[in-house]
N, C-alpha and C positions, 0 to 999 in steps of 0.2 A: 855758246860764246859767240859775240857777234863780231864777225869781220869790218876794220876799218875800212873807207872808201880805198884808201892808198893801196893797201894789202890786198881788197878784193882788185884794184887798176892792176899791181902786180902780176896776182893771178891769171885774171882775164887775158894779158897779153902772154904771160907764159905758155897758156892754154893756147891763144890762136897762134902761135910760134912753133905748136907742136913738141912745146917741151914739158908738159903735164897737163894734166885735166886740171881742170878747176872746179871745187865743189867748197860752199859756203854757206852761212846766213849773211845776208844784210838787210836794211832796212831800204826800201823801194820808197822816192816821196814824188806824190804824181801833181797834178791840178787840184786843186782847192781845198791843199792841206793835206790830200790824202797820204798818210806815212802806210803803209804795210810791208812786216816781217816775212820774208821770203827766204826759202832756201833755194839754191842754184847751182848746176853744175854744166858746166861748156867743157866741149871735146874738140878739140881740133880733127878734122877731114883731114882725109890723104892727099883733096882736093886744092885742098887751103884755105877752107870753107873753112867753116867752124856750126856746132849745133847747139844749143842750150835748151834746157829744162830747167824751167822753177814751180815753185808750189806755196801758196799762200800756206803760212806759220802762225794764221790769229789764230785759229781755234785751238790749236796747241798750244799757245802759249797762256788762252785762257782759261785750260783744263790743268794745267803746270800751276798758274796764282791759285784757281781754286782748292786745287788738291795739297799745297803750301799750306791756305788759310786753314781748311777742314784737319788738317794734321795738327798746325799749330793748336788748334781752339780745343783740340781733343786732349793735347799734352798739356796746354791750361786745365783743362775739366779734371783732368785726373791727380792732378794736383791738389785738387781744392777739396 
């Protein structure tokens, strides 16, 4: 499920407030159209820092439609 911007802005400051981690997917849109599905989790410092991790989500999400379509096409096949 993908996190709204709003929900992830809530997060994000929850998170560097020190009142929860934050951990998500959302969609990253960079220069020249570039969209990529990222997941992400920010930890607030004892400092007041704050540190984040994310991780590009395309190749999961393009072994997810394939394994969808190869399923779906199988349950067509065995039908027929």
């Amino acid at each position: 499920m993908r996190t709204t911007r709003r929900a992830w802005n809530e997060r994000f400051e929850m998170a560097c407030n020190g009142e929860e981690n934050g951990f998500g997917e959302l969609t990253v849109h960079g220069e020249g159209g570039l969209v990529l599905p990222v997941e992400m989790a920010i930890t607030a410092l004892t400092d007041g820092e704050w540190f984040a991790v994310s991780r590009d989500l395309t190749e999961r999400i393009r072994a997810e439609q394939a394994r969808a379509e190869a399923e779906s096409k199988y349950q067509h096949d065995r039908r027929e």
